[in-house]
TIGU-223887 format. One line per 10 residues: number of its first residue (from 1); their letters; for each residue x, y negated, z of N, C-alpha, C. Coordinates in steps of 0.001 Angstrom, whole numbers, m for minus. Each point is the difference from the previous one (the first is absolute). Example, Ala and Ser with C-alpha at 12.3 -4.5 7.8 and 13.67 -1.06 7.14 Angstrom:
REM TIGU-223887
1	AS	13190,5690,7800,m890,m1190,0,900,m1200,0 | m350,m1050,m720,820,m1190,60,m770,m1090,730
END
This chain:
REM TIGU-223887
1	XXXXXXXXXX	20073,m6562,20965,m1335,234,m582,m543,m1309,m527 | m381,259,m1041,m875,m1252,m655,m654,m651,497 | m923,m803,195,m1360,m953,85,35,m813,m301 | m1181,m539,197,m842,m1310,m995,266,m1052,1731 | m41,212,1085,m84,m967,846,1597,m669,m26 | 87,m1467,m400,935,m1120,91,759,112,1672 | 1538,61,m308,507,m5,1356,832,m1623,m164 | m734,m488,1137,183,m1214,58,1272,m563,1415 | 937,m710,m433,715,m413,1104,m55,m895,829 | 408,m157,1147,m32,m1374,763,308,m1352,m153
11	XXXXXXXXXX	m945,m760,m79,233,m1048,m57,290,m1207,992 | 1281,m481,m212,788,m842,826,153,m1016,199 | m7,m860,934,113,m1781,m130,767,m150,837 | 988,m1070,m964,1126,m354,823,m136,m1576,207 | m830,m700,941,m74,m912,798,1586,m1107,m95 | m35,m960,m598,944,m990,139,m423,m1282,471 | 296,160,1754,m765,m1409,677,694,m1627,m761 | 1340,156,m15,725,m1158,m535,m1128,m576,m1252 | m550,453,m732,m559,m700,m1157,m1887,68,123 | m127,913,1093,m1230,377,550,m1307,379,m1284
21	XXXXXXXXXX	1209,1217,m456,m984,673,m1125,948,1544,541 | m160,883,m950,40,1423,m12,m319,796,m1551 | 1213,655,m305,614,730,m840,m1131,1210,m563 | m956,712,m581,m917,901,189,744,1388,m981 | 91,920,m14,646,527,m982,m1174,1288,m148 | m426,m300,m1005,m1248,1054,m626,371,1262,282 | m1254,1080,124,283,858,370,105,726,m1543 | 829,1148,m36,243,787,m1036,m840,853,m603 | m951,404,m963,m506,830,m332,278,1111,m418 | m199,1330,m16,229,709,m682,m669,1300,m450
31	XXXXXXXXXX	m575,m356,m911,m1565,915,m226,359,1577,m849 | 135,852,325,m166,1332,m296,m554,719,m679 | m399,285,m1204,m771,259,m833,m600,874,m50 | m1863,514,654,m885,1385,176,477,847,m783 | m303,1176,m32,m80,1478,m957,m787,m726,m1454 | 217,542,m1408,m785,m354,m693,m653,1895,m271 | m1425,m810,m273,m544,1639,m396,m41,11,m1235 | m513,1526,m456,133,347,m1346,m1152,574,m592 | m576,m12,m533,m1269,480,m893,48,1044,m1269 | m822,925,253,m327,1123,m411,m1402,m170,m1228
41	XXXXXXXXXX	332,132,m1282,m1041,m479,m888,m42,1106,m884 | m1512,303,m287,m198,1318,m952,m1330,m568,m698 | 318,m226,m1035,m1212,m737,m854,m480,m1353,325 | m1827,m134,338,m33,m1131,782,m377,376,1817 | 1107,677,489,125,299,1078,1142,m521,597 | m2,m843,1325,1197,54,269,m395,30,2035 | 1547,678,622,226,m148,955,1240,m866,355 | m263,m509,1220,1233,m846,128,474,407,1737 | 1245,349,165,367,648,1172,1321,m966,945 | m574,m63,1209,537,m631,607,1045,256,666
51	XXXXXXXXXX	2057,m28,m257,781,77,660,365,m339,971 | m418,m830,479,217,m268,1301,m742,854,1170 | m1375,522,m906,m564,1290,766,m214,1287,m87 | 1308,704,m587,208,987,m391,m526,621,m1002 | m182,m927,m925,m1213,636,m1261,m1255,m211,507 | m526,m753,873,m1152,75,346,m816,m817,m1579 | m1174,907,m478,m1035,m817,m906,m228,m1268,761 | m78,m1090,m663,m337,m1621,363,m1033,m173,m1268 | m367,535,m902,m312,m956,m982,m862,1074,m983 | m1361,m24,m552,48,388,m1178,m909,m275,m948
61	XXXXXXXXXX	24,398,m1238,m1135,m690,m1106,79,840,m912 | m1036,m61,m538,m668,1396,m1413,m862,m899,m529 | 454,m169,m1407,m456,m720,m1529,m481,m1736,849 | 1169,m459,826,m492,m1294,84,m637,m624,1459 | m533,1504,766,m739,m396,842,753,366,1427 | m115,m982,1079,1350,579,1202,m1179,837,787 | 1129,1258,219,m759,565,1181,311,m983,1414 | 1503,76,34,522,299,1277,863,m1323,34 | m76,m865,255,1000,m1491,m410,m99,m861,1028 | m285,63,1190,m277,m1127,1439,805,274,885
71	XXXXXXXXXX	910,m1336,164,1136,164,1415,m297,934,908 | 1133,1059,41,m394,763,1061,m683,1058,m327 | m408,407,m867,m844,915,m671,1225,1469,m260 | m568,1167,154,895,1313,m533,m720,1208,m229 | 563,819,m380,m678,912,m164,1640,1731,291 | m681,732,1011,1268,1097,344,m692,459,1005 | 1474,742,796,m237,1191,950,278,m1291,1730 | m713,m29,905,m85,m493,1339,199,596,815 | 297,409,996,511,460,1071,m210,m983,1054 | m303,431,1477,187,m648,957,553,1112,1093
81	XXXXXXXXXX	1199,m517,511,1021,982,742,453,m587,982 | m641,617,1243,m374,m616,1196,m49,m950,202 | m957,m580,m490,m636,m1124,m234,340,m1175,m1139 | 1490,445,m383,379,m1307,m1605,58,762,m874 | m684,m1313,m1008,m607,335,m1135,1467,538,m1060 | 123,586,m1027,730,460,m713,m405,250,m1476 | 632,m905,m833,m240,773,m2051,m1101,m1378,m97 | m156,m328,m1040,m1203,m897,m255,730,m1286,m22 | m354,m875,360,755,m1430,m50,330,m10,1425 | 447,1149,609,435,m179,1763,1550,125,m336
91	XXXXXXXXXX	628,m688,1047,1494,449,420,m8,1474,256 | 1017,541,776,271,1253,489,77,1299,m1539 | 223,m321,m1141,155,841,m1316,1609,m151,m204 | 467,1269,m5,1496,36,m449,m135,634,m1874 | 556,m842,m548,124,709,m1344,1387,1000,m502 | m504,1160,m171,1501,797,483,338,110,m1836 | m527,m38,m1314,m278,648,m1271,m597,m416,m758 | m67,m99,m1359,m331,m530,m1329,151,494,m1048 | m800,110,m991,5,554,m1071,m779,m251,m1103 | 314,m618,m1275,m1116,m340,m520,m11,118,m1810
101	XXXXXXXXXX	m1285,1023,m598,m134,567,m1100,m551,m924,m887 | 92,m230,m1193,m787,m496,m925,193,852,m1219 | m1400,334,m464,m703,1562,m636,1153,749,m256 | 382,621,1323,827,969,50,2221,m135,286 | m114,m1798,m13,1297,m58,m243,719,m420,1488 | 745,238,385,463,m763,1445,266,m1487,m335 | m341,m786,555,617,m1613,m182,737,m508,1252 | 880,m1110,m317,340,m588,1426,m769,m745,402 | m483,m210,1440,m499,m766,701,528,m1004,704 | m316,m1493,m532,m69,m946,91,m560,m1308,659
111	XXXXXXXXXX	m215,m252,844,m821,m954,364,m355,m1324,m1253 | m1329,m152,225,10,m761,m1336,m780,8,m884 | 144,1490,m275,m240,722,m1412,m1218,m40,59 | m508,48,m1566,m1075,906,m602,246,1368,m592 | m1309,973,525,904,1386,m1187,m1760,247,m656 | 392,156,m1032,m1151,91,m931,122,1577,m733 | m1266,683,m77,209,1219,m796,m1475,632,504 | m232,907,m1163,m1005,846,494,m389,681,989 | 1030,554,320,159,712,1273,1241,m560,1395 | m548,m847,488,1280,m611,1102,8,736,1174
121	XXXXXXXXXX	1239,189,1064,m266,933,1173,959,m312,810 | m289,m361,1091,787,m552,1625,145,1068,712 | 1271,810,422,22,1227,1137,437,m1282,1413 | 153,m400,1091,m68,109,1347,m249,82,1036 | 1116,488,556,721,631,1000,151,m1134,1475 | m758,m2,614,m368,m670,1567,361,448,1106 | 391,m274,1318,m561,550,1748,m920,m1058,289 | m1739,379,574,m869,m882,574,277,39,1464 | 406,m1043,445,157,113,1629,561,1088,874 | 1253,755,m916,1065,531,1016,m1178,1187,m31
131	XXXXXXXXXX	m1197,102,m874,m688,1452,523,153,834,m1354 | m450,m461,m965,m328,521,m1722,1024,m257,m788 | 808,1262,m970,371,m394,m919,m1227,m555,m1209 | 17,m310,m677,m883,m385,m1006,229,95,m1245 | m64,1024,m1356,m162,m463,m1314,m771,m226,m733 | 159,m940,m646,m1197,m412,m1355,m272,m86,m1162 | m282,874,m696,350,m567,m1475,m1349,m472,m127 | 45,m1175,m1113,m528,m798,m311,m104,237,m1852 | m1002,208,m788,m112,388,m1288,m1028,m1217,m544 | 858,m667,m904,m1522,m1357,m578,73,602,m1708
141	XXXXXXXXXX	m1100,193,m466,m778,m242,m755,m1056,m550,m1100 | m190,m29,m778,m747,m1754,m778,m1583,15,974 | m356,1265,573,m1154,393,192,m259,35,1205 | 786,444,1026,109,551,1293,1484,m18,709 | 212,220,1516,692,m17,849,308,1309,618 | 891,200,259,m184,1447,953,1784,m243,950 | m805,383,1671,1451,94,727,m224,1456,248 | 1294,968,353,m316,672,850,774,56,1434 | m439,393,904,807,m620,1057,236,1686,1040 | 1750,m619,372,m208,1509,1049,822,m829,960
151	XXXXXXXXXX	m369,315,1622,114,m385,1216,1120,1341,661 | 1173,33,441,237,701,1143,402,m761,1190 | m654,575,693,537,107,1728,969,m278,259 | 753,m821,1010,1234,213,225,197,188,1299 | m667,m819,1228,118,m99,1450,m1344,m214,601 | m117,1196,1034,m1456,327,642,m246,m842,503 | 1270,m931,884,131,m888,637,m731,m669,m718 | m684,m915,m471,m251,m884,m1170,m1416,636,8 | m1041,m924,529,m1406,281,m456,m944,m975,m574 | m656,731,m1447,m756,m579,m665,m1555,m157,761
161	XXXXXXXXXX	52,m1512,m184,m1183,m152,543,m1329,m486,m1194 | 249,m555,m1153,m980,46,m902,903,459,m1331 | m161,934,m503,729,773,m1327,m1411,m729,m1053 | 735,m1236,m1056,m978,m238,m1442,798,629,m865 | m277,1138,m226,772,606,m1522,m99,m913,m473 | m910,m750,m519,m312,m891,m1501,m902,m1105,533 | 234,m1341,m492,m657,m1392,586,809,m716,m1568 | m1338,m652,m571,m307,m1059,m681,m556,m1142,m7 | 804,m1014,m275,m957,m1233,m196,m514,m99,m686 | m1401,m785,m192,m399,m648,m1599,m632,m643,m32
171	XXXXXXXXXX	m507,m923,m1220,m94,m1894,247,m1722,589,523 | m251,m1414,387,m1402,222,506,m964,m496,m836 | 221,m375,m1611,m472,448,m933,m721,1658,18 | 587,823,141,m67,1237,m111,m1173,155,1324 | m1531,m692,144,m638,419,898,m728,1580,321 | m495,528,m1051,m468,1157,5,985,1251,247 | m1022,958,227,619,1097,577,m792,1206,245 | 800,1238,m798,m875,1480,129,1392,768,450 | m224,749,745,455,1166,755,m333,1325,m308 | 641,660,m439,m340,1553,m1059,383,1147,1166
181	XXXXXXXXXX	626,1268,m279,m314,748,534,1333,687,m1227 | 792,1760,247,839,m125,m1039,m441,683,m1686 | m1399,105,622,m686,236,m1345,m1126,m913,m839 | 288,m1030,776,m306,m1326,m1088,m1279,m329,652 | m484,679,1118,m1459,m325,174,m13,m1055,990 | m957,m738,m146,282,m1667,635,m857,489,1681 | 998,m1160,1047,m132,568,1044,m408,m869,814 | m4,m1818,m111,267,m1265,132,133,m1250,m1320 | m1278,m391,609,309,m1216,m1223,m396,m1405,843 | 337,m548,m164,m293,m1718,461,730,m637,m517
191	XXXXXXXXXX	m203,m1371,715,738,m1139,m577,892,m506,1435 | 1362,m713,m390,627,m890,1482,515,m1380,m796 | m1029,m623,m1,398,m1692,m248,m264,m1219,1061 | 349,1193,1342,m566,m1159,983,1116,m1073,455 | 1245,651,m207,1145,m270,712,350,m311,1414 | m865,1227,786,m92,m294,1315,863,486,970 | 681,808,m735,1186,945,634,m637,1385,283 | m1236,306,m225,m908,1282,415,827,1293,m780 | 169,1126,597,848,1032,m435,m2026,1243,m588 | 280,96,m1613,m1079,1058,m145,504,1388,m65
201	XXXXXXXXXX	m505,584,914,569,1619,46,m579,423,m1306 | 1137,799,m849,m681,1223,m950,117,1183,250 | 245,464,1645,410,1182,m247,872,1004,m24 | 137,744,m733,1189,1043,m102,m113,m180,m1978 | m115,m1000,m233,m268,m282,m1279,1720,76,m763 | m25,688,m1301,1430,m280,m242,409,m608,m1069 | m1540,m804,m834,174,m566,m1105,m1105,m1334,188 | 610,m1388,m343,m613,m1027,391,315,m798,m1310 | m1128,m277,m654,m60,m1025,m1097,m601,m1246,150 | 1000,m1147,m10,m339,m1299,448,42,m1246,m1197
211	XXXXXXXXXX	m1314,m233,m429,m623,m700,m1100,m447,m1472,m268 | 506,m481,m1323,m315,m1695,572,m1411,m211,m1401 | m1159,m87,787,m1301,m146,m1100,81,m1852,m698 | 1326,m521,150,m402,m1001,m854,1466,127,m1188 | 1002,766,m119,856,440,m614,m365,1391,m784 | m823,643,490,m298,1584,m298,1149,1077,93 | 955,m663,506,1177,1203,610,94,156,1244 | 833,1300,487,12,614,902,1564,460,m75 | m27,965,1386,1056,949,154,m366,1188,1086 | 476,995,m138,m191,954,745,978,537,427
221	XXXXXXXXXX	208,287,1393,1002,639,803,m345,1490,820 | 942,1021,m424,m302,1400,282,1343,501,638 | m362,552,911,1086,964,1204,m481,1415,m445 | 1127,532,m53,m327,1524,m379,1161,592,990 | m137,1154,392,991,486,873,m355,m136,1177 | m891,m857,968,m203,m265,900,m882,630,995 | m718,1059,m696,m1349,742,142,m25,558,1588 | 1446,70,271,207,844,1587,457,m1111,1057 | 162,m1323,m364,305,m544,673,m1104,m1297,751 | m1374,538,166,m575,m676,567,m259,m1361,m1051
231	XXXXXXXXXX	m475,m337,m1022,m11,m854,m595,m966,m1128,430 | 814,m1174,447,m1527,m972,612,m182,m1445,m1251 | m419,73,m1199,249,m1440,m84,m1413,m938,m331 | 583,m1564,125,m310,m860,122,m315,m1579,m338 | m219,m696,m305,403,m1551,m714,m246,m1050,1287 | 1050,m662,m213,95,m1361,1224,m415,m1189,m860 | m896,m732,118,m354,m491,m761,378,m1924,467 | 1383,180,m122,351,m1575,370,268,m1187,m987 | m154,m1159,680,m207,m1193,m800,935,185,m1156 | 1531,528,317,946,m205,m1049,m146,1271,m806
241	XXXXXXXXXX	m235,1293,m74,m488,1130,m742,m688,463,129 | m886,1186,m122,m448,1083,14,772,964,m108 | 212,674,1393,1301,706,335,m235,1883,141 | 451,394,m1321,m909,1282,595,1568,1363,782 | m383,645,909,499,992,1000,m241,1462,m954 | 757,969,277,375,1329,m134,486,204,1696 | m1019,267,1133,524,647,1154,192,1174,18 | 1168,495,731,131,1766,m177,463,160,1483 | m1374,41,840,m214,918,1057,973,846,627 | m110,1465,m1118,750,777,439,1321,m110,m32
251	XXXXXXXXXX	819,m1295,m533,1342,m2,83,707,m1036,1606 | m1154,m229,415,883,m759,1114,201,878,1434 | 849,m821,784,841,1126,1126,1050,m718,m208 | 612,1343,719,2123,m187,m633,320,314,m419 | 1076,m817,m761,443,402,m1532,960,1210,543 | m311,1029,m22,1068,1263,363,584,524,m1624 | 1142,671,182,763,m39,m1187,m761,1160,m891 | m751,1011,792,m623,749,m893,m1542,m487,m963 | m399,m1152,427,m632,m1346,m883,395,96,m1346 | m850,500,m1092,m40,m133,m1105,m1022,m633,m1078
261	XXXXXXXXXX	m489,m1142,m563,m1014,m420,m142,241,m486,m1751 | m1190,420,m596,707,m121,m1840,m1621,m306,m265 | 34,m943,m1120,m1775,m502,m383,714,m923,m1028 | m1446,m175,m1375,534,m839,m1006,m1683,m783,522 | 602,m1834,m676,m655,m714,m33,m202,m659,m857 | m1256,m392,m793,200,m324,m1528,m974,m1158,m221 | 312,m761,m1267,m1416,m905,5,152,m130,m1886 | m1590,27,m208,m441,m53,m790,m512,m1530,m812 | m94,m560,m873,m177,m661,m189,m1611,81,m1436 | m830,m702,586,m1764,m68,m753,m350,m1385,m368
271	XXXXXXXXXX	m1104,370,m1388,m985,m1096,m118,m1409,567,m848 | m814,m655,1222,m1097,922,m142,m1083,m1552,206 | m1279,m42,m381,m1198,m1033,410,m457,514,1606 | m598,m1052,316,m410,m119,1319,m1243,1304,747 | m175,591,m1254,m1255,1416,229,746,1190,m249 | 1102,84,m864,447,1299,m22,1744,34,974 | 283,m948,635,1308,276,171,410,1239,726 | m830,m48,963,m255,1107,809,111,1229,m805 | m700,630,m536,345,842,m801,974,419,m755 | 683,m902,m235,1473,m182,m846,1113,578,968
281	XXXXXXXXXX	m342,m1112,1271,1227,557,699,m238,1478,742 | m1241,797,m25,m41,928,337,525,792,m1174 | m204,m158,m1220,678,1153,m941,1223,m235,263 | 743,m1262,m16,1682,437,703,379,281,1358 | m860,441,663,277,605,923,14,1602,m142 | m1029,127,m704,177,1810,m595,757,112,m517 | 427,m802,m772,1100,590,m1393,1503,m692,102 | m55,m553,927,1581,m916,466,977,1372,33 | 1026,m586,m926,1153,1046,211,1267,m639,627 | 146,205,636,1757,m68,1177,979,166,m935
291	XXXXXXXXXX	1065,m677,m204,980,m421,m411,849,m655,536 | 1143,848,475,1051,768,m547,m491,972,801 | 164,1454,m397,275,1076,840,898,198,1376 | m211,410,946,952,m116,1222,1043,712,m675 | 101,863,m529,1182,1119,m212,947,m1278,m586 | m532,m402,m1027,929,m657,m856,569,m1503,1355 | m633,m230,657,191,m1416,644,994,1112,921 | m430,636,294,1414,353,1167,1469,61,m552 | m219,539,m659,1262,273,m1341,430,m1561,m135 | m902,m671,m365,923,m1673,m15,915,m619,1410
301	XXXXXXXXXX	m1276,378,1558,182,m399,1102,1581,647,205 | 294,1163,m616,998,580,145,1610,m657,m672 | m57,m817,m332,832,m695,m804,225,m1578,228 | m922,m263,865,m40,m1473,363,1216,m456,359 | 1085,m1004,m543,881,m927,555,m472,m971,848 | 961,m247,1001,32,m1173,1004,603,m914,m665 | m934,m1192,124,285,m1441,94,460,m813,442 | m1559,76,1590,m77,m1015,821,m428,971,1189 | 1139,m316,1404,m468,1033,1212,m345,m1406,739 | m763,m691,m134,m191,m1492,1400,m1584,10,179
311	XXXXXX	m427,m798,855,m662,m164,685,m855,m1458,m1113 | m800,m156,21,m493,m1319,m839,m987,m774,649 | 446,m1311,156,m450,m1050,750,m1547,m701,m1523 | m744,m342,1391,m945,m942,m1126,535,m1291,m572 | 57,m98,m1219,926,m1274,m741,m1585,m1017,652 | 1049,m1038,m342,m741,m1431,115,m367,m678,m1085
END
């Protein structure tokens, strides 16, 4: 297996009293070269996805401006399974599958790469902590984002103790914040520029638009599918992001094999003045359309080639 951490050898001294010096013979380096990731660009949109963490989002920007770009920063599905963390920038993610479209064509996947096109699209194929299979497709856009994600069960044995369908970072530029409702009606609004680590409940809120009043852009993030699963979310509002949560309640327990769990997660991208944004991101919350259809994403999930079946260490 790859990594970025240097395996370094012993270093030896061979002591020669007769001349009363000593021989030193350097130790050997030999540095290993991290995963390189690959980026997903649709207009002036781009995502950039991290191999070494199973496709985990690390990175993103629309016409110039970063959402999501601070060490350590992600955006995906979390799991905590009896008690370790799993998916996100955690260990414990097996990548079992890969697949990847550009407007409509299969391409090879590369570490490395850029894939550019109107329509770009990531299918994988995961186990989170020996409990969840996991698929994802991933659809970028010049305009918008959309995953959809389906979870099965595998071993009861195996209990979820905090299920985040969906957790985003984003810069702390992005202070403001309204919380909608799934018919656009605002439910929560404030601001988190304290950077105190304070967690603001929104709720059972499933659409959260988070706004920067000295840029006049925004983004908005919407869970659909989730309606039965206890929806709790939230923003952590820490020094290095503004971290916003998709909790889903009703999915934690044990992962028993009859566990079936399917929800799309999408984000929008706005620019609106400091009096109407609000309003803006409530009309895309009414009128947001989901893209790709499940029918059609299963039909892809169904075709997925194996790649890579390992385990992936955090590069250095």
């Amino acid at each position: 297996m790859r990594t970025g951490i240097p395996a370094i050898k012993k270093l030896f001294c061979l002591p020669l009293p007769k001349f009363k010096c000593a021989i030193f013979l350097f130790p050997l380096v030999t540095v290993i070269p991290a995963f390189a990731n690959i980026s997903l660009i649709a207009g002036n949109h781009t995502v950039e996805l991290s191999s070494g963490y199973c496709w985990t989002v690390n990175y993103i920007t629309k016409n110039g401006h970063p959402i999501c770009d601070q060490p350590g920063s992600a955006q995906g599905t979390v799991l905590a399974i009896n008690g370790q963390w799993a998916g996100g920038k955690h260990d414990n993610e097996n990548l079992l599958s890969t697949k990847l479209f550009v407007d409509g064509v299969q391409q090879p996947l590369v570490d490395g790469n850029s894939y550019v096109g109107d329509n770009v699209q990531i299918i994988h194929t995961s186990i989170l902590g020996s409990a969840y299979q996991k698929t994802c497709t991933m659809t970028i856009t010049p305009d918008s984002s959309n995953e959809h994600i389906t979870l099965q069960g595998l071993d009861e044995s195996k209990y979820c103790n905090t299920f985040y369908g969906f957790l985003g970072s984003r810069l702390n530029r992005l202070t403001e914040y309204a919380a909608f409702d799934a018919n656009g009606s605002l439910l929560h609004s404030g601001s988190n520029d304290k950077n105190d680590d304070a967690a603001v409940d929104l709720g059972n809120s499933n659409a959260v638009a988070q706004y920067d009043p000295l840029t006049g852009d925004g983004i908005l993030s919407i869970v659909t599918g989730a309606e039965e699963l206890n929806l709790n979310s939230f923003i952590w509002d820490r020094a290095d992001d503004n971290k916003l949560y998709f909790r889903m309640l009703g999915a934690e327990g044990a992962a028993k094999v009859t566990n079936f769990f399917e929800f799309n997660q999408s984000l929008h991208f706005f620019e609106a003045d400091a009096e109407s944004w609000r309003e803006v991101a409530s009309s895309l919350v009414s009128g947001a359309v989901v893209n790709p259809e499940p029918s059609t994403i299963l039909l892809f999930a169904m075709g997925i080639v194996l790649l890579r079946g390992k385990s992936y260490r955090r590069p250095v």
